[in-house]
C-alpha distance (Angstrom), angle and dihedral (degrees) to the residues before:
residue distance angle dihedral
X1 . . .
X2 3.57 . .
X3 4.23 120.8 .
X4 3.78 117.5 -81.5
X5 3.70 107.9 -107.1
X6 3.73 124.4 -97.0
X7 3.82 101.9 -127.9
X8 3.69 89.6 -162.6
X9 3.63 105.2 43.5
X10 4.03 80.1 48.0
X11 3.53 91.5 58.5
X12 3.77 97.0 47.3
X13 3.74 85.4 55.4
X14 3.49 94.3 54.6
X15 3.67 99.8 54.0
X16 3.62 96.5 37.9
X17 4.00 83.5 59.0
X18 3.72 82.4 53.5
X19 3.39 101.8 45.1
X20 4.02 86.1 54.0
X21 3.61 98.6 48.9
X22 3.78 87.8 49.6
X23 3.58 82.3 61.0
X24 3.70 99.7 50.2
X25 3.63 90.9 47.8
X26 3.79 91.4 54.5
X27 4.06 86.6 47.7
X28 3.67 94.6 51.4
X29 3.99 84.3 47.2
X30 3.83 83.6 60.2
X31 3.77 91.2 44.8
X32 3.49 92.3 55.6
X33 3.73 91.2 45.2
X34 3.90 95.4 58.2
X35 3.83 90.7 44.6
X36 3.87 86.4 55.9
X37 3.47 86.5 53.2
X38 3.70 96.2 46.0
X39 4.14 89.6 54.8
X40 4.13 88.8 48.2
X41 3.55 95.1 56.4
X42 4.35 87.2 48.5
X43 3.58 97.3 -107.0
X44 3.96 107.9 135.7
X45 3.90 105.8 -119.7
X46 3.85 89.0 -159.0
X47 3.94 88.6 68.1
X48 4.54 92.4 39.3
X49 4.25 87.3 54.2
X50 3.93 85.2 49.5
X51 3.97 93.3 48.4
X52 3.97 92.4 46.0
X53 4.20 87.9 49.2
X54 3.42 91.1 46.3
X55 3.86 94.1 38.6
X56 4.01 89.1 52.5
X57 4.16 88.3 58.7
X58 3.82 121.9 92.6
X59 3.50 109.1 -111.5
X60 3.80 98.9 -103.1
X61 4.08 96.3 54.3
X62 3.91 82.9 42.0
X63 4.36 89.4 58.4
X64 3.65 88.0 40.5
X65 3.59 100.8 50.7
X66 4.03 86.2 48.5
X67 3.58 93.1 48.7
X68 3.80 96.2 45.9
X69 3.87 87.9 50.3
X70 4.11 94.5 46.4
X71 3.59 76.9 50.7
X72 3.29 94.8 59.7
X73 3.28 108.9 37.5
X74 4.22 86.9 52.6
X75 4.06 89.6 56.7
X76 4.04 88.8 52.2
X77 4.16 92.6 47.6
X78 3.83 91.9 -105.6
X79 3.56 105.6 115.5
């Protein structure tokens, strides 16, 4: 049988899992914010969300997903 449930320790769970995504909403408010700012100053936000992706990939998945892409784009004439 499994353990009987804490109620409390449940409960401080809970909230601390609300507490956090309280947090994360606030971030992504921030997030949001800068982007804003990015597109008032004229720089296309499109192209800044593809940098950070690309920016957040080790090197080697980074080449690869270039290369399968130039690839790609060579097989359907666009390159």
């Amino acid at each position: 049988m499994s353990e009987p449930i804490s109620a409390d320790q449940l409960r401080l769970l809970i909230e601390r899992i609300e507490r956090l995504e309280e947090e994360k909403k606030g971030i992504a408010d921030d997030i949001a914010d800068v982007y804003g700012e990015a597109k008032s100053t004229g720089f296309d936000v499109k192209t800044i969300r593809q940098i950070v992706r690309l920016r957040k990939m080790e090197k080697h998945h980074r080449d690869e997903a270039e290369a399968t892409l130039e690839l790609y784009m060579h097989a359907l004439g666009m390159a």
